[in-house]
C-alpha positions, -999 to +999 in steps of 0.1 A: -082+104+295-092+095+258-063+077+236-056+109+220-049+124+250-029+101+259-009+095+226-006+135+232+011+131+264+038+107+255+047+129+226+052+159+248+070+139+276+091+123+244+097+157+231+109+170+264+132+137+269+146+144+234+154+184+235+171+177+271+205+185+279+228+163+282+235+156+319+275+170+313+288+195+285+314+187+260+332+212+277+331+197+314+340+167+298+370+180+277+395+176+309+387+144+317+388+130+280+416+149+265+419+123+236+385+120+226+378+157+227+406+167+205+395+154+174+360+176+167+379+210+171+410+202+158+399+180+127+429+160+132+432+128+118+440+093+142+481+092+129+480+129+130+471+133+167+490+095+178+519+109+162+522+146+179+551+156+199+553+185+221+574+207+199+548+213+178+522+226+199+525+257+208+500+266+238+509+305+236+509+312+198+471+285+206+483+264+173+495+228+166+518+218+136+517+187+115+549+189+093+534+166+073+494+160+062+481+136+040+482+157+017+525+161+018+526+198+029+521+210+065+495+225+082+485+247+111+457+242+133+440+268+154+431+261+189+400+272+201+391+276+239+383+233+242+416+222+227+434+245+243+422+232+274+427+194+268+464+200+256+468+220+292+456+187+308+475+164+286+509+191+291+503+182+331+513+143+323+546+158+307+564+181+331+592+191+301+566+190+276+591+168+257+582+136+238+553+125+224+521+145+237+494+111+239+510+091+263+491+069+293+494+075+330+525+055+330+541+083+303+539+053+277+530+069+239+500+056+234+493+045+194+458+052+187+424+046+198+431+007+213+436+015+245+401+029+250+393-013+249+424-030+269 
């Protein structure tokens, strides 16, 4: 094979590696990450989402309230079909759906991204 033909080669075989799937969707991987799946479709921010209790999600009406964004006012967020499914997994660790909604296995709240590292 010349050296072209073989710098061809790896650039297919790198083009193939590249446009690959990855080997699990964000979607299978929604339920078993609930916290780190929230944030692309809900666009909440870290205090935002730390911060949530379960009276202001409403699974039926598929919308979360923050009474208060940076901004000062509140706002609504839509759930679309991932979120919704990640606050039905995180709504299993609270039976009332009562408290705060990010807690650890223990029911602890959790307070932000830290306990990804402990």
């Amino acid at each position: 094979m010349s050296a072209a033909g073989s710098t061809r080669f790896r650039l297919l075989n790198l083009r193939r590696i590249s446009v690959a799937p990855p080997p699990q969707s964000p979607r299978a991987a929604a339920p078993r990450f609930p916290t780190l799946s929230l944030p692309p479709h809900t666009w909440m921010r870290p205090s935002e989402q730390y911060g949530l209790t379960w009276d202001r999600v409403d699974l039926h009406g598929r919308r979360v309230t923050i009474p208060r964004s940076k901004s000062g006012q509140p706002r609504h967020i839509p759930l679309n079909s991932e979120a919704l499914a990640a606050f039905k997994l995180l709504a299993q660790r609270s039976p009332n759906e009562t408290g705060p909604v990010f807690v650890n296995l223990k029911g602890e709240k959790l307070q932000g991204y830290k306990h990804w590292f402990d």
